[in-house]
C-alpha positions as CSV (number, residue, x, y, z in Angstrom):
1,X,0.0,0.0,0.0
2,X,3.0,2.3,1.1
3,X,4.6,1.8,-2.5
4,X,1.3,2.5,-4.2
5,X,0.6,5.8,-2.5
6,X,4.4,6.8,-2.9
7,X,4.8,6.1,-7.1
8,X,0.8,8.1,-7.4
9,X,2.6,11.0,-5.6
10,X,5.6,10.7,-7.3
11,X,3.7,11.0,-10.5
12,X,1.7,14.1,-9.8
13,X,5.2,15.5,-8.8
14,X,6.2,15.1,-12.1
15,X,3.1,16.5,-14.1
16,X,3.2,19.4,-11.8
17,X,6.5,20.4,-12.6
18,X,6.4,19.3,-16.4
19,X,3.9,22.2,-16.4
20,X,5.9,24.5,-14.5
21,X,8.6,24.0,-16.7
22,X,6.8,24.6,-19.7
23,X,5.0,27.8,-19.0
24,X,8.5,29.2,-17.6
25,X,9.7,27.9,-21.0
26,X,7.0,29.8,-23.0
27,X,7.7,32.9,-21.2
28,X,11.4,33.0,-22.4
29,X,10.7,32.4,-25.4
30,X,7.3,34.9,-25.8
31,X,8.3,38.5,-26.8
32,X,7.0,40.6,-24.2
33,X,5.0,43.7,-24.9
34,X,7.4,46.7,-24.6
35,X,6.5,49.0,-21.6
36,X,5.9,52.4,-22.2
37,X,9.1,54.8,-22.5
38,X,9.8,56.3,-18.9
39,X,12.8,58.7,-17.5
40,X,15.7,57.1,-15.7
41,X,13.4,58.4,-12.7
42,X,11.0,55.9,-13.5
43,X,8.2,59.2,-14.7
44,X,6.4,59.6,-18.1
45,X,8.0,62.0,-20.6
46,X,5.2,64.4,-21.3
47,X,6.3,66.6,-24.3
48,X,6.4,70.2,-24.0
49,X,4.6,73.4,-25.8
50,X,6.5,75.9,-27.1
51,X,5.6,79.0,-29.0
52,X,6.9,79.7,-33.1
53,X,9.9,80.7,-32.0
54,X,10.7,77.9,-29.8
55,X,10.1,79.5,-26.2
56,X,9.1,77.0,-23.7
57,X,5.3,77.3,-22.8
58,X,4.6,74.5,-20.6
59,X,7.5,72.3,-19.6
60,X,7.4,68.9,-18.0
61,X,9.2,69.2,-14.0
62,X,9.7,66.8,-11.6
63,X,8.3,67.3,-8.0
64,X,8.0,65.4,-4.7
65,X,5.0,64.9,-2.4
66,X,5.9,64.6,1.0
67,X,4.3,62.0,2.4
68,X,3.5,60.3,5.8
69,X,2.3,56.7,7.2
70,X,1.4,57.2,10.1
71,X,2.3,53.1,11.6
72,X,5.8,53.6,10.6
73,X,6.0,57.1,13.0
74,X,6.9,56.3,16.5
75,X,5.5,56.9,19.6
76,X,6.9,59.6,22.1
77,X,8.6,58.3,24.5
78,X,9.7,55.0,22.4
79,X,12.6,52.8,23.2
80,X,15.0,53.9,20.2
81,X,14.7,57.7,21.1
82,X,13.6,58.3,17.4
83,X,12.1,61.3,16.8
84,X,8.1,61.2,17.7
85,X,5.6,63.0,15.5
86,X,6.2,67.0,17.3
87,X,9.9,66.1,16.6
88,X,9.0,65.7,12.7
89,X,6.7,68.3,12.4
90,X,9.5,70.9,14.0
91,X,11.9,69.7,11.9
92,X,10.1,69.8,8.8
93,X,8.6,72.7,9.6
94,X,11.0,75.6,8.0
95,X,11.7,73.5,5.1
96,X,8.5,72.8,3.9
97,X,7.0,76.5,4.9
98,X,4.1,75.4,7.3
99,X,4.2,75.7,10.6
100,X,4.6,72.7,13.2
101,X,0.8,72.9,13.7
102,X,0.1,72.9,10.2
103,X,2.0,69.2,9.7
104,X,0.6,67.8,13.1
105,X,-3.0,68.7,11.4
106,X,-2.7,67.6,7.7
107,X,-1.3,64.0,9.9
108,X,-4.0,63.8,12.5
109,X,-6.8,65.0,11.1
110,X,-7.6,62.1,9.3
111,X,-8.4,58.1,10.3
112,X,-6.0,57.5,6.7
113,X,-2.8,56.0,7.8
114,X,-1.3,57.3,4.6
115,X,-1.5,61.0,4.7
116,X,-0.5,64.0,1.9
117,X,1.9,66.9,4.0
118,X,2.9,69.0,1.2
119,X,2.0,68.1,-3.0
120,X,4.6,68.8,-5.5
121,X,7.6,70.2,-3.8
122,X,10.5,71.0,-6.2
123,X,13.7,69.0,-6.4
124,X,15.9,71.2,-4.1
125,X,13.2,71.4,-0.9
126,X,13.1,67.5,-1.6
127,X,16.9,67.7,-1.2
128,X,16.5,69.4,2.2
129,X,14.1,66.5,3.3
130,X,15.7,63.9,1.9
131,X,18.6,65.5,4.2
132,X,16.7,65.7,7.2
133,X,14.9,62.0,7.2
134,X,19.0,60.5,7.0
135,X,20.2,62.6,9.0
136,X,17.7,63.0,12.0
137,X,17.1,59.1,11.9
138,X,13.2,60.0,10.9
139,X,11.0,57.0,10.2
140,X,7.2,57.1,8.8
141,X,8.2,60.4,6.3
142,X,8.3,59.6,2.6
143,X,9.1,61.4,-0.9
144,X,6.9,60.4,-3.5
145,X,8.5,61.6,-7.2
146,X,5.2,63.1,-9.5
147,X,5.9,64.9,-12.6
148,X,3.9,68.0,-13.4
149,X,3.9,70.9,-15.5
150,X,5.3,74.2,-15.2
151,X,4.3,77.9,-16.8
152,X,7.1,79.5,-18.0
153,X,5.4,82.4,-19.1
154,X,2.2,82.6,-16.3
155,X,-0.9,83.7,-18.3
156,X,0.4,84.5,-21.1
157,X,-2.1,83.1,-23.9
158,X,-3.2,80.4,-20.3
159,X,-6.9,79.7,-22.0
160,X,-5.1,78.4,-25.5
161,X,-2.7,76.4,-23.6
162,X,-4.9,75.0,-21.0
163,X,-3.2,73.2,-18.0
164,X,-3.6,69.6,-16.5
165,X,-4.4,68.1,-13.6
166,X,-2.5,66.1,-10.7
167,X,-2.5,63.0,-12.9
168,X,-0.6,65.4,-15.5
169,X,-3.5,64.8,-18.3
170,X,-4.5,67.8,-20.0
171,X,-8.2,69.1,-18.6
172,X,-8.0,72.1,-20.8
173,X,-6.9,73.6,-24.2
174,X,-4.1,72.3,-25.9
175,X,-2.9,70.1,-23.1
176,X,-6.5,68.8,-24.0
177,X,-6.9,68.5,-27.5
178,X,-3.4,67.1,-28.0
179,X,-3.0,65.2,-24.9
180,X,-2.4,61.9,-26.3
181,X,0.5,63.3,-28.5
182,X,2.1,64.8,-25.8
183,X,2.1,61.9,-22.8
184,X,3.0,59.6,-26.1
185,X,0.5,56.9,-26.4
186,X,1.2,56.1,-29.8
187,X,5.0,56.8,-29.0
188,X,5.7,53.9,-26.2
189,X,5.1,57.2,-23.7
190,X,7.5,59.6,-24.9
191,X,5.6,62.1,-25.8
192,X,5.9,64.8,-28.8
193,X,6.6,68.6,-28.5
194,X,4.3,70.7,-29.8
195,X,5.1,73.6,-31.5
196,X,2.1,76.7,-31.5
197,X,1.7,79.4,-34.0
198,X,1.4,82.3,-31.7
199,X,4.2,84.5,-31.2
200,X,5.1,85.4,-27.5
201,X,6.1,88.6,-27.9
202,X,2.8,89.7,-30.1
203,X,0.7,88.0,-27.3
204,X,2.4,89.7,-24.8
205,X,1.7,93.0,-26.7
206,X,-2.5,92.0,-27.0
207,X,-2.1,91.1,-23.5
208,X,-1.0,94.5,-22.6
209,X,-3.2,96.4,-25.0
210,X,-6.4,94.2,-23.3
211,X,-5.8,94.4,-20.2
212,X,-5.4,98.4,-20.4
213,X,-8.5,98.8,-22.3
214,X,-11.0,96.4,-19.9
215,X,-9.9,98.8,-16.8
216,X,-9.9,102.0,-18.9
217,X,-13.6,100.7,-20.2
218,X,-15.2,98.8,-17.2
219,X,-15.6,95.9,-19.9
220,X,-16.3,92.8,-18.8
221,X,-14.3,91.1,-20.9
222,X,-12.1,91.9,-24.3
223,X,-11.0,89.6,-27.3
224,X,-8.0,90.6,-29.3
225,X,-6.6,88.4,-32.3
226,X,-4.2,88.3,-34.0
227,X,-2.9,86.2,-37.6
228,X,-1.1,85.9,-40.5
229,X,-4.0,86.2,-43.5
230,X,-1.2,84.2,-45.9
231,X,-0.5,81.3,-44.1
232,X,-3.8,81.3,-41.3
233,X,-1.1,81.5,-38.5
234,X,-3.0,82.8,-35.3
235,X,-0.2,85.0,-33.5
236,X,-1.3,86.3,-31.0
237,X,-4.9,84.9,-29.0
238,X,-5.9,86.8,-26.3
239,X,-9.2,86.3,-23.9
240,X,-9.3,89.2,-20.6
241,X,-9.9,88.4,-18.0
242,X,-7.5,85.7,-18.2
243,X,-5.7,83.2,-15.0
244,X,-2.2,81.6,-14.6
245,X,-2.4,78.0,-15.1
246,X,0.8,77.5,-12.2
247,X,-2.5,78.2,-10.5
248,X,-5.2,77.4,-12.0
249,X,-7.0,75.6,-8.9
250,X,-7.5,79.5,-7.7
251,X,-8.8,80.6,-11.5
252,X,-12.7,80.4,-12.4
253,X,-14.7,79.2,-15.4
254,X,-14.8,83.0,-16.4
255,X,-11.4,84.1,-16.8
256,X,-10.4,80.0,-18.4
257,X,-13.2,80.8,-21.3
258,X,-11.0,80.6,-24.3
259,X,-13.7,83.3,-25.9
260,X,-12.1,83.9,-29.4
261,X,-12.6,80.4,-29.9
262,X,-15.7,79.4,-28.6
263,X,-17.5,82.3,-27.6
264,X,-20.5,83.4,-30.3
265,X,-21.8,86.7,-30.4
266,X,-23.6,89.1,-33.2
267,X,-20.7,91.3,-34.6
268,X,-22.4,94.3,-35.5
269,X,-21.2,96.5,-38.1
270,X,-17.6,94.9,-39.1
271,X,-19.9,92.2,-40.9
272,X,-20.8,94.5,-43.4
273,X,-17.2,94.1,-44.9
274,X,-18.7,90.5,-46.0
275,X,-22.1,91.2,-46.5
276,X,-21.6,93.9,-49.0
277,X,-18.7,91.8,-50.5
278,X,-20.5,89.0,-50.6
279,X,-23.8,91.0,-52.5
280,X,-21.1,93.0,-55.2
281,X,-19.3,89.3,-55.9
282,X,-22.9,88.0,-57.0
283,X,-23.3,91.1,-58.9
284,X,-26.6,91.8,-56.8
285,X,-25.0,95.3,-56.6
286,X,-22.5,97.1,-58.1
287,X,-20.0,99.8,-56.9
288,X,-21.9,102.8,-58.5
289,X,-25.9,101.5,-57.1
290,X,-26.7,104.0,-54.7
291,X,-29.8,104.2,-52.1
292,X,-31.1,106.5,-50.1
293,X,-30.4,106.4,-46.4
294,X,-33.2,109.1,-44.5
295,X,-32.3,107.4,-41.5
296,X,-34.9,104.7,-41.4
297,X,-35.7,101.6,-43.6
298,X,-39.5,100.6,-43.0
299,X,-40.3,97.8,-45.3
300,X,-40.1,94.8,-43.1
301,X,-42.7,94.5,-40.5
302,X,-41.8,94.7,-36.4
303,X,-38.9,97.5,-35.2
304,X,-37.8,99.6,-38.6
305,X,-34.1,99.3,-39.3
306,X,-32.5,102.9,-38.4
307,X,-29.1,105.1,-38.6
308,X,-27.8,107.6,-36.3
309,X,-28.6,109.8,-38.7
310,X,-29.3,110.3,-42.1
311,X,-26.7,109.5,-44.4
312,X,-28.5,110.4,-47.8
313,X,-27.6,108.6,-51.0
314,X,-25.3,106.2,-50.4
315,X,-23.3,103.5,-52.7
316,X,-21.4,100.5,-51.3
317,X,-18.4,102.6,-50.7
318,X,-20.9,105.4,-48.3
319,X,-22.2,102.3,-46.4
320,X,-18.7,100.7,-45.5
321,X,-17.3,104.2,-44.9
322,X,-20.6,105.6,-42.8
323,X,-21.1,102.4,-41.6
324,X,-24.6,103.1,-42.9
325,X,-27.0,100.1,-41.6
326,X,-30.2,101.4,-43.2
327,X,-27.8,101.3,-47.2
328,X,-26.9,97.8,-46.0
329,X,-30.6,96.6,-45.7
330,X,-31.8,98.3,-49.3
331,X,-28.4,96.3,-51.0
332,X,-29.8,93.2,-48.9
333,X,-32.9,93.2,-51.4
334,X,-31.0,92.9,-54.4
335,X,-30.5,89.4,-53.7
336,X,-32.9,86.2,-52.6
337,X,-32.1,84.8,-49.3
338,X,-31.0,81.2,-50.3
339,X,-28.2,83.2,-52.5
340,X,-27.3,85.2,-49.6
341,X,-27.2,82.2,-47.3
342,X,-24.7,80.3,-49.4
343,X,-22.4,83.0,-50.0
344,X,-22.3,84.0,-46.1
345,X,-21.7,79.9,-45.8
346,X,-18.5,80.0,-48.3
347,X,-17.0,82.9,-45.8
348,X,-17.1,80.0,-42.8
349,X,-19.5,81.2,-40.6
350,X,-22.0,78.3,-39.0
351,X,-19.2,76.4,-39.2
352,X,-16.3,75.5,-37.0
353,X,-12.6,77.1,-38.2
354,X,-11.0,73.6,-37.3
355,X,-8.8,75.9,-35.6
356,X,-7.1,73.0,-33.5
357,X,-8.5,74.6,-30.3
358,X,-11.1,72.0,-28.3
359,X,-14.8,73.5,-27.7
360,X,-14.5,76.0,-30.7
361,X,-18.5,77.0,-31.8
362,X,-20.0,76.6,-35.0
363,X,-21.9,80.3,-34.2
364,X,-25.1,80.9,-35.2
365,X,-26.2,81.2,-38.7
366,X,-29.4,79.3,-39.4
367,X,-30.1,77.7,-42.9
368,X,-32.3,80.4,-45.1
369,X,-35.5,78.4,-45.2
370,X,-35.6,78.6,-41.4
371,X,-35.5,83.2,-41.7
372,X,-37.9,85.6,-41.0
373,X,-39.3,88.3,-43.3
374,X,-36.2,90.2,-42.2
375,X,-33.4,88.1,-41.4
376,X,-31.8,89.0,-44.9
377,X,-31.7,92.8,-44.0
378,X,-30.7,92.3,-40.4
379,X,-27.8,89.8,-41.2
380,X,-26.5,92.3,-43.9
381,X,-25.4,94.8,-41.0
382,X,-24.5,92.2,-38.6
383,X,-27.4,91.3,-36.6
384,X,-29.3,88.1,-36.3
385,X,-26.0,86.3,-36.8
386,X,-23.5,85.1,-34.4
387,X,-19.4,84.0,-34.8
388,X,-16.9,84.0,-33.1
389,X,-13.4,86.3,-33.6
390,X,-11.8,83.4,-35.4
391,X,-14.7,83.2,-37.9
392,X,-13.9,86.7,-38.4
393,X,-9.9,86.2,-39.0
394,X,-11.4,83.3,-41.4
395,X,-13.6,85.5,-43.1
396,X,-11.5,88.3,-43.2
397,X,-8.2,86.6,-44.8
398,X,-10.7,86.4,-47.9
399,X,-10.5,89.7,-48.1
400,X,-6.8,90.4,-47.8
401,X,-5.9,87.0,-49.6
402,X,-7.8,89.0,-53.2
403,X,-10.8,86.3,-52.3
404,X,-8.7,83.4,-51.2
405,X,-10.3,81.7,-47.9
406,X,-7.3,80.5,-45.8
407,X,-8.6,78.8,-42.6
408,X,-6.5,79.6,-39.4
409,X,-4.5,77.2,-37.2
410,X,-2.6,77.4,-33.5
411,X,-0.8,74.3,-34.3
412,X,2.5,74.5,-36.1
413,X,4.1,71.3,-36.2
414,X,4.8,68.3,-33.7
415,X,7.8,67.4,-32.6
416,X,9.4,63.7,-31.5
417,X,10.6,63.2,-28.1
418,X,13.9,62.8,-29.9
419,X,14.2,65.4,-32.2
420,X,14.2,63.1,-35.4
421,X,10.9,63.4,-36.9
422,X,8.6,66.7,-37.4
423,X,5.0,66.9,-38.0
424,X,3.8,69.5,-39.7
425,X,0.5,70.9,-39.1
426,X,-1.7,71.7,-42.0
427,X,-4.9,74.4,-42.1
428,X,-8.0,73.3,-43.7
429,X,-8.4,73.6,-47.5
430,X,-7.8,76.8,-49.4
431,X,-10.1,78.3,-51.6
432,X,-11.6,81.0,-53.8
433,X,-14.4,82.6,-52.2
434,X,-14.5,86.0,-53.9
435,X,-13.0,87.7,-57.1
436,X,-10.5,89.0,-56.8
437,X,-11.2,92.6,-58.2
438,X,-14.0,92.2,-55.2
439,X,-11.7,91.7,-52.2
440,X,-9.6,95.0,-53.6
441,X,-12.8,96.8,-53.8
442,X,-13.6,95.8,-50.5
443,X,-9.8,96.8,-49.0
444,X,-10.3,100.1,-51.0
445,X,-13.1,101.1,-49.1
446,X,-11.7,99.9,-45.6
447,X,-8.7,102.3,-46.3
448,X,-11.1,104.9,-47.2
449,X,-12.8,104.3,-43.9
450,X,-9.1,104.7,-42.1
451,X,-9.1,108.5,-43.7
452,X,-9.4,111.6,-41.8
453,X,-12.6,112.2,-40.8
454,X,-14.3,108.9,-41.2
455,X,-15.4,106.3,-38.9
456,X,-12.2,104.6,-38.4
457,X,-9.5,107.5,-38.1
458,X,-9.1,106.9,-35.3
459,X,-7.4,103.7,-36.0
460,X,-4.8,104.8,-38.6
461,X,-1.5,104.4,-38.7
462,X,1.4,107.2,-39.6
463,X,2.8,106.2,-43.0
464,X,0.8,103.5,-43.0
465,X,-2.0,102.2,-45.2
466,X,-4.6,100.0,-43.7
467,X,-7.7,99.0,-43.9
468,X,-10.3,99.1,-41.0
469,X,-13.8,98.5,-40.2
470,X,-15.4,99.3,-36.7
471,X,-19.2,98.4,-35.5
472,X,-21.4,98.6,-31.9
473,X,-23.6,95.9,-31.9
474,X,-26.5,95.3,-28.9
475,X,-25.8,92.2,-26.8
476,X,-29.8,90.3,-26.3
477,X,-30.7,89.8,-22.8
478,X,-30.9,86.9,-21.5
479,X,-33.8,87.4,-19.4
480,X,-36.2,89.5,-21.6
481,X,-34.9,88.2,-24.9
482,X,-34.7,91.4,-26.2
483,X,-32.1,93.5,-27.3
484,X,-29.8,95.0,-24.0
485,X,-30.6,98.8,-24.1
486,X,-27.5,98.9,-21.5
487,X,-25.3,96.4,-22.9
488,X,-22.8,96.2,-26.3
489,X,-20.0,95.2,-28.1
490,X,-17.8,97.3,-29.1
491,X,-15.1,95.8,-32.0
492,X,-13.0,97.0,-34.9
493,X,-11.0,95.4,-37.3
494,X,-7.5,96.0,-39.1
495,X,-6.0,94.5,-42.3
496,X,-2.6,95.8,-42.8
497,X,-0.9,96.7,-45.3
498,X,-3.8,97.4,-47.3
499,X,-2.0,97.0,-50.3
500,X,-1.1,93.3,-49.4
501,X,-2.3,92.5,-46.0
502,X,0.3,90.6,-43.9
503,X,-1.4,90.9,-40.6
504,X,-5.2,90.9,-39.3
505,X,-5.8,92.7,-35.9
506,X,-9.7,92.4,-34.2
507,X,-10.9,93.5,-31.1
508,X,-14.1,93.2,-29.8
509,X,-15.1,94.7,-26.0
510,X,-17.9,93.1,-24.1
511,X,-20.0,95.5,-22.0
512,X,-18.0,98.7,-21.8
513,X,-18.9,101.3,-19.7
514,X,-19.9,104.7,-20.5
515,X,-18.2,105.2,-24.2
516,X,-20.1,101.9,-26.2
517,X,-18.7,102.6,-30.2
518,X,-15.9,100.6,-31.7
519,X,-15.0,103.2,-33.7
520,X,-13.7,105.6,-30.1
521,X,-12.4,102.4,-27.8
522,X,-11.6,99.9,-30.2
523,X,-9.9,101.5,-33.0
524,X,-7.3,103.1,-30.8
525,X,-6.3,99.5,-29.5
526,X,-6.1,98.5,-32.7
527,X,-3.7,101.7,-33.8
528,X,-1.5,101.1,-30.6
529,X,-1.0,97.9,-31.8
530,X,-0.1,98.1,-35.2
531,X,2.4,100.8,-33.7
532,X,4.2,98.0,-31.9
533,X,3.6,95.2,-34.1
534,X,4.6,96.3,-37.2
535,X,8.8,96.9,-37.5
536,X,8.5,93.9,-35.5
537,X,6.8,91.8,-38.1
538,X,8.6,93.7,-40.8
539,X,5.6,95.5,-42.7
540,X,6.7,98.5,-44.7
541,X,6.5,101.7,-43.4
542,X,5.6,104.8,-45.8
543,X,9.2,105.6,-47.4
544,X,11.3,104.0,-45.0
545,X,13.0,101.5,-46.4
546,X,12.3,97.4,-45.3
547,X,15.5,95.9,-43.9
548,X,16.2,92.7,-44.4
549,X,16.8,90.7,-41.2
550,X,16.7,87.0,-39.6
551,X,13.4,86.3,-37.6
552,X,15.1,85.1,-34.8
553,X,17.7,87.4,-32.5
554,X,20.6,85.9,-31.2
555,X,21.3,87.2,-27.5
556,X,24.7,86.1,-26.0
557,X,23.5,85.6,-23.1
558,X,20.7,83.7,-23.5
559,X,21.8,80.9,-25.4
560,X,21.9,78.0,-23.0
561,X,25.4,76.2,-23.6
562,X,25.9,72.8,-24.5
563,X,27.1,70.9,-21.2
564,X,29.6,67.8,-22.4
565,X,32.5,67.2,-20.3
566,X,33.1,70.5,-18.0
567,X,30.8,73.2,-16.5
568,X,30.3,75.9,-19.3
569,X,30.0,79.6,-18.1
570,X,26.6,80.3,-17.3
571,X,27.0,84.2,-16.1
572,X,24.2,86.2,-17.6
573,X,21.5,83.4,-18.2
574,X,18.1,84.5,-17.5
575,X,16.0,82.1,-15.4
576,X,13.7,81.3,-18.0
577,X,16.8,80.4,-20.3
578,X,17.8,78.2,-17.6
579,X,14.9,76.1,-17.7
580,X,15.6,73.1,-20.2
581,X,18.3,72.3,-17.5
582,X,15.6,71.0,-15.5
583,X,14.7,68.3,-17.7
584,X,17.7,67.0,-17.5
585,X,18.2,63.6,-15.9
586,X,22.0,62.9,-15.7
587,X,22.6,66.3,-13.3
588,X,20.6,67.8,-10.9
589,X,20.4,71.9,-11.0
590,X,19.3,73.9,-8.1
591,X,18.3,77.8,-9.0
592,X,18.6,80.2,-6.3
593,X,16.4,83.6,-6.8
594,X,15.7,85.7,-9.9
595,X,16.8,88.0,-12.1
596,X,19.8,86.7,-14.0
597,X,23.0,83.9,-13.4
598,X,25.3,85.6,-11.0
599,X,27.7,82.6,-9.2
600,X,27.7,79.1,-10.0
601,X,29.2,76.0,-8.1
602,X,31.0,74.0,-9.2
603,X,33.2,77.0,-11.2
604,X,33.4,76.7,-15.3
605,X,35.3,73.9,-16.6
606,X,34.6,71.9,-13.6
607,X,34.5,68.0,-15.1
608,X,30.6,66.9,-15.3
609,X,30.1,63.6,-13.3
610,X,26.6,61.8,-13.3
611,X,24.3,62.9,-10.6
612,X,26.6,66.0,-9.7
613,X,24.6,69.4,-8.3
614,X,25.0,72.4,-10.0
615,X,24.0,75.6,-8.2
616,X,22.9,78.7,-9.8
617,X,22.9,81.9,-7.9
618,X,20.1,84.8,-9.4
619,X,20.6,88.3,-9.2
């Protein structure tokens, strides 16, 4: 019996390890699925944003949470003489900036053994605790590496490059709409740059200009664009109020609302630049068709259509130039509405630019069967139609293009996590929405509106030619559904040169106080910044002869040296020029202060060893 029992167990011993043996064997010889591409810290490679001209916009930095559990922590008193929680909290409690009660709280307050102290401390207070835990013998405190993302520039264009959250996924703007191409999913994790098309230094001046203009006006909010009409390039994006996305937990839904994008509203009297060019292209009208203006147009049931005043007889030239909305409603006749639809439709407006911006609005332009007895007239001076400021840069490089649509982008090109392969970015499709003789007509009388005396002086430029168009349009209330007798939006808009248009400025100003017409708060933004925009661009100016330069400027000493074998000289860096030394795995940098690279340690021509510190002192 002993024998029998002893050869049935000594055969289930061998199946058993027959089939250990062979699955062990299958798993050497199986290719296993590569794991996703990760820093020698063990942390996903998120790509970075940078503007055109390759200034960092969000970058990728590695933090430490200080963490606590709360078993490992001994008690006072204990046998070891360790140091007890009130030991750990005093000790931490200059490095991490809370007070000693602050750290006994964040621990005790909860029944959690594992507990958050401080969340995303940078590498050189992590240092300092790493320090303090060896050196004082502390047990239960822990440094948990996270990546996150860092602002460079604060809120400069913030609501077009979004931010993410603890998880470092985009929840916003770009970080949103390109967040797979950054964290790399289709890239084994290492994620692509992305390059945008705005320009830091024009955003910074819309930014300015804004800003000054919403205080100055008690608006409630201001849009200013900027782009390219040639290639669609969106330079400069700007939504005020605005937020800094280092911060965004202390931001609201408000000042995130990336309005140029997705923000519709009825555009008033700058519409009439498309209107009217859309009714002379489909030879409705003609340049020489005149109407009278007596300040009132009557032939459509409910509230008549009025002017300020009256203009008199007016052709297409007198309404652009008089901004006469009464002219705009008698050229509206010429035409039947389903004609009129379409050709508003080939401008882009109830559709969506494909911009590359996530949320962007299709606006508000309902198919013609669907209008009233006076939705043709109303729509021809900008009312009963809604778009947003991009729809307007797309409509508006028609007319500087000599009738060529050019959609507009804010992407300019990915780039791979190592450098090799570029993406670039291509606009939706170009084509021919007007004649060509049309959009010049319609520049001609945008330049005449620019003149002395006219509605748009005061948006003119010095040796200058430019074409402008201002309007006031009446924001509907919400609550009575009626046009706001309080409430407008006041907008102008600048193609520049005239001659051949290389730049599109628009503003619009929600709710302004007191002064409510485009033509005395916006055009005056617009003029300030075609003052500071243009010698930077490189737009002609009067006789002054063009220079020929590079785009980019070479500053000695911001160019960040290559680090090979010894310390280069980094005297006179900026901080933000130090900032690609942070990404860096095989060194650790710690920056000390602001301003600009004072004293270093080790010295220049130190030999680099893996892992060394290098300290940078600001001034």
């Amino acid at each position: 019996m002993f024998n029998k029992r002893y050869i049935v167990f000594l055969v289930f011993l061998i199946i058993i390890s027959g089939l250990l043996i062979f699955h062990y064997a299958r798993l050497m010889i199986t290719e296993e699925p590569t794991p996703p591409r990760r820093s020698s810290a063990g942390l996903p490679e998120r790509g970075s944003i940078f503007d055109r001209n390759g200034r960092f916009l969000a970058v990728q930095i590695r933090f430490n949470d200080v963490t606590a559990w709360k078993p490992d922590i001994p008690k006072p008193g204990n046998n070891q003489k360790l140091p007890d929680l009130q030991d750990i909290a005093n000790e931490l409690s200059p490095i991490l900036e809370m007070t000693p009660s602050e750290i006994l709280s964040k621990i005790e307050s909860t029944e959690s053994n594992f507990v958050f102290i401080k969340k995303r401390i940078d590498d050189s207070t992590a240092r300092r605790v790493s320090a303090i835990i060896n050196e004082k013998n502390i047990a239960g405190i822990n440094l948990q590496p996270i990546v996150g993302r860092v602002y460079p520039e604060g809120k400069l264009a913030s609501q077009v490059i979004g931010f993410t959250g603890d998880k470092n996924n985009g929840l916003e703007g770009i970080e949103y709409a390109l967040n797979d191409v950054l964290n790399g999913v289709d890239n084994d994790g290492a994620g692509s740059n992305v390059v945008l098309t705005i320009d830091t230094y024009v955003q910074h001046i819309l930014e300015e200009i804004s800003f000054r203009t919403m205080e100055e006006n008690g608006a409630e909010a201001v849009i200013f664009v900027a782009m390219d009409p040639r290639t669609g390039d969106i330079l400069g994006s700007v939504s005020m109020p605005d937020f800094d996305p280092n911060f965004f937990n202390l931001s609201d839904s408000n000042s995130r609302m990336n309005r140029p994008a997705i923000w519709a509203f009825e555009p008033g009297s700058t519409f009439k630049i498309f209107s009217l060019a859309a009714l002379l292209d489909a030879g409705a009208i003609s340049a020489n068709t005149a109407f009278n203006c007596n300040g009132s147009y009557t032939l459509i049931k409910g509230a008549p259509i009025t002017c300020l005043s009256s203009h008199g007889r007016v052709t297409p030239r007198e309404i652009i130039i008089s901004s006469c909305n009464v002219g705009a409603a008698y050229a509206s006749d010429f035409i039947n509405s389903n004609t009129f639809y379409r050709l508003l439709s080939d401008f882009g407006f109830g559709a969506r630019t494909r911009a590359g911006v996530p949320g962007e609005t299709v606006g508000y332009l309902v198919p013609s069967l669907n209008w009233s007895d006076r939705s043709r007239q109303t729509i021809a001076f900008g009312q009963e139609i809604a778009v947003s400021a991009y729809q307007i840069l797309q409509a508006a490089s028609v007319i500087a293009n000599d009738g060529i649509l050019v959609p507009p982008r804010i992407v300019l090109k990915h780039i791979s996590a190592d450098g090799l392969s570029v993406t670039d970015i291509e606009n939706g499709e170009r084509r021919r929405v007007l004649k060509e003789q049309t959009a010049r007509t319609m520049r001609s009388y945008m330049v005449d509106t620019a003149a002395s005396g006219a509605m748009g002086w005061r948006a003119s430029v010095q040796d200058l030619s430019l074409g402008v168009k201002t309007g006031t349009s009446q924001i509907i209330d919400p609550v009575t559904r009626r046009y706001s007798e309080t409430d407008f939006i006041a907008s102008c808009i600048a193609l520049l040169p005239a001659e051949n248009p290389s730049l599109i400025l628009y503003m619009a100003i929600v709710k302004p106080k007191g002064i409510i017409y485009g033509a005395r708060i916006a055009a005056p933004a617009i003029r300030e910044a075609a003052e500071a925009l243009i010698d930077y661009i490189g737009i002609p100016r009067g006789r002054n002869p063009q220079i020929s330069h590079p785009s980019a400027i070479n500053i000695t000493t911001g160019r960040l040296p290559a680090i090979e074998t010894i310390v280069p000289d980094f005297t006179g860096l900026s901080k933000r020029a130090l900032l690609p030394l942070l990404l860096r795995e095989d060194i650790n940098v710690e920056i000390l202060g602001d301003g600009w690279v004072r004293r270093q340690s080790p010295p220049f021509g130190a030999p680099i060893e893996n892992g060394m510190t290098i300290i940078l002192a600001l001034e």
